[in-house]
N, C-alpha and C positions, 0 to 999 in steps of 0.2 A: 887648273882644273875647274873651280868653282864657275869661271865667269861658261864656261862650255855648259856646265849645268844647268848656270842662269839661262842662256843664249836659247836652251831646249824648253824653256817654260814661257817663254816669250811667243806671241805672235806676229805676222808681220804690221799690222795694225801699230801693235804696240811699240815695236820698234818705229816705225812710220812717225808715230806719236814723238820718242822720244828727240826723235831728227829732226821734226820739224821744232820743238820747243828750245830746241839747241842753236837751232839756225843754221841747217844745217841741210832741211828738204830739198828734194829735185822735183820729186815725184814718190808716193809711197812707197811701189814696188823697188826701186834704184837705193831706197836710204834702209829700208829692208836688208837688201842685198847688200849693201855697205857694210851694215852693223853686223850682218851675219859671217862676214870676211874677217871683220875686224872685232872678235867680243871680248875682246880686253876693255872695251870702250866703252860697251853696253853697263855694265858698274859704275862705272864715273857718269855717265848720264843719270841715272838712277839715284845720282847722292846729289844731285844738283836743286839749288832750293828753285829755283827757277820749273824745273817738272811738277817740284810740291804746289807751285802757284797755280801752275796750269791744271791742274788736278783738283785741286780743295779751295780755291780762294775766288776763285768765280763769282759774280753774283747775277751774271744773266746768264739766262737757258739757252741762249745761243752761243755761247761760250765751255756749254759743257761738253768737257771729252769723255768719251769711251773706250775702258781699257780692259782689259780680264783684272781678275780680282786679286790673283798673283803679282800684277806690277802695282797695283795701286796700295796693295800690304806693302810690296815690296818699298816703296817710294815712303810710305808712310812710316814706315820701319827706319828709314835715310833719315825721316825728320826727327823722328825722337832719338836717335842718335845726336844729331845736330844739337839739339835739345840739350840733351845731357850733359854735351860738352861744353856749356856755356852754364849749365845748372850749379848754383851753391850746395841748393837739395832736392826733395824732390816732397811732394804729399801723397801719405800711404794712408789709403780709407781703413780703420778698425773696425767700425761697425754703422748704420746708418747715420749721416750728417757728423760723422767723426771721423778726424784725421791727425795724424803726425808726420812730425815732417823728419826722414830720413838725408842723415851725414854721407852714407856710405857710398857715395856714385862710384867710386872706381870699380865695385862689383858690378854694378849696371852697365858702366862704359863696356868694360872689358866683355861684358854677356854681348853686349848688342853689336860688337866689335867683332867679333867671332863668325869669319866667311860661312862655314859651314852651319851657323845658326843664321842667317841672314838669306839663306832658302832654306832651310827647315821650316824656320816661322812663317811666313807667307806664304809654304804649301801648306801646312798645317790648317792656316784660316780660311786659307779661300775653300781649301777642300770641304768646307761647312757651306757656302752658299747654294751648295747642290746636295742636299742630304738623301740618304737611300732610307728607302724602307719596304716593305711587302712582308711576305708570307715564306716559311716554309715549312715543310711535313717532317717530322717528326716520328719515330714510333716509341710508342709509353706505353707499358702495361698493355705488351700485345695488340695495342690498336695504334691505328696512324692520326692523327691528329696535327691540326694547323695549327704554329707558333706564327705571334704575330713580332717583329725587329721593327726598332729605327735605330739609325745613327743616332740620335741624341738622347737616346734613353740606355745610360750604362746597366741597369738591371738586364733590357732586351739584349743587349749585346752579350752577357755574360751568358744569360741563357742561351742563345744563339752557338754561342763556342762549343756547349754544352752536347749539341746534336748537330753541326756536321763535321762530314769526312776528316782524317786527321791531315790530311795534306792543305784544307780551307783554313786549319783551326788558327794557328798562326796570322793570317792574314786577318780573323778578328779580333785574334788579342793585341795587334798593332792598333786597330782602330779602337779599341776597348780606354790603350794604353794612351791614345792620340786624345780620347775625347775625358780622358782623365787631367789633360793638362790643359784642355781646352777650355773643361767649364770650373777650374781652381783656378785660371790665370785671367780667366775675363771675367769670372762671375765671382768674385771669391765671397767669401762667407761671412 
């Protein structure tokens, strides 16, 4: 089930990307069509340190590739995986220019090990590269009035929940709940 999941977050670009890094291209639209026959295969491309290269280790601009932000989490996700499993420990920031170095990798293996968190996490991040915000109407105290929302402001969001329909409400407590773990897991305190 998962690699179907993956297969539907992918583009054919990115698939293209991964066929040719594999050795694997004819022609984009053909290795496209291959991988999309075949997405049992599209995951084991995805953990290859060889796509990590082609990806991040570039040092000329006519080397750089182009991928949605979904596979390049995705990929980057494969490496610290990779990572882990060769890790003694790992370094946990405390507070500015302070660190400890954490025993426990098998709770980190096991997290980054976990199919169903391995698209969770890279939808989760890329869904930040495109943030929403605007305006909407309100009514308070008998009058109508404009609230202004972003995604990355949890007070807006909360308000936001606050005034629309019950059937929306949901849909921003997931994003409420999504940028709760967004800015405790990349920004921590």
């Amino acid at each position: 089930m998962s690699s179907l999941l993956l297969l539907e977050r992918l583009s054919d670009e990115d698939l293209a990307m991964l066929a040719e890094v594999s050795g694997e291209a004819t022609g984009s639209g053909a290795a496209a069509s291959r991988l999309r026959a075949d997405p049992a295969r599209v995951g084991d491309l995805i953990e290859r340190p060889e796509v990590f290269r082609a990806l991040f280790r570039s040092r000329r601009r006519e080397d750089l590739v182009f991928v949605s932000p979904f596979l390049a989490f995705s990929v980057l996700l494969a490496q610290a995986a990779r990572e882990l499993a060769e890790a003694s420990f790992v370094a946990e920031r405390t507070a500015a220019g302070r660190w400890v170095p954490v025993f426990d990798l098998a709770t980190l293996r096991d997290f980054v090990a976990g199919q169903m968190r391995r698209l969770f996490l890279p939808e989760l991040i890329s869904s930040y590269t495109h943030v929403a915000s605007g305006t909407v109407w309100a009514k308070s105290g008998g009058r109508w009035r404009r609230r202004r929302f972003s995604e990355l402001d949890p007070v807006q969001l909360a308000r936001l929940a606050e005034v629309v329909p019950d059937w929306e409400r949901l849909a921003v407590y997931r994003r409420l709940g999504d940028l709760a773990l967004f800015l405790t897991g990349v920004f921590p305190a």
